[in-house]
N, C-alpha and C positions, 0 to 999 in steps of 0.2 A: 112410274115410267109410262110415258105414250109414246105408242107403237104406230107410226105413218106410215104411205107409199109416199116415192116421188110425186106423183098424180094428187094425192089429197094433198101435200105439203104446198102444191103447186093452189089449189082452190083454197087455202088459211092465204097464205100468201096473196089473193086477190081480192080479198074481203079485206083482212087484216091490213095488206102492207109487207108486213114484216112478221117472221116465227122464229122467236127468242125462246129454247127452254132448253135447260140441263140435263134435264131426262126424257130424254127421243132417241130413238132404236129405229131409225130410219132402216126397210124392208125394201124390196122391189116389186116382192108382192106378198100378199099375207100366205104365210107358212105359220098355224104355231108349233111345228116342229121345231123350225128353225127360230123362231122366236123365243121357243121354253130353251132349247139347246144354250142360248145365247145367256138369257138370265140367268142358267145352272153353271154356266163356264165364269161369270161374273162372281156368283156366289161362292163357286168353289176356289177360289184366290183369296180370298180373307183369309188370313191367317192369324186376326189379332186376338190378344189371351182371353180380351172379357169381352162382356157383350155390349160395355157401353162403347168399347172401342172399335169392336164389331159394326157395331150402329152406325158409326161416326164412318166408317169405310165404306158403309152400303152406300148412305146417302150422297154417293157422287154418283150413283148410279138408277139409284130409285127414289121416289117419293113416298117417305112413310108414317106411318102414327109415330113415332121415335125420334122423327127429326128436330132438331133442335132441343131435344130432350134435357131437361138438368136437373139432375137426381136432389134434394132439397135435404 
């Protein structure tokens, strides 16, 4: 997950052009109260049995060593 302001999203955007990503937690301004709050309220919504389905739930929400994972 990357964590932006308006304000930096605004300077990617004028170097880049354009900011495409899945996982952005767009702030107004850095809290990481409000930031951790936000990934524990995410976290605590999974409800799936195992952990590879577990996995499969985060990653709409974070990027992690498990994505794309397949057990062999």
């Amino acid at each position: 997950m990357y964590v932006a302001t308006p304000s930096g999203l605004a300077e990617m955007e004028e170097t880049e052009g354009v900011v495409v990503d899945g996982h952005l937690l767009v702030v107004n301004e850095y809290d990481w109260k409000l930031i951790w709050n936000n990934i524990e309220n995410k976290v605590s919504k999974c409800d799936a049995r195992t952990w590879i389905a577990c996995g499969e739930w985060l990653t709409r929400y974070f990027d992690w060593e498990f994505e794309n994972y397949k057990p062999s």
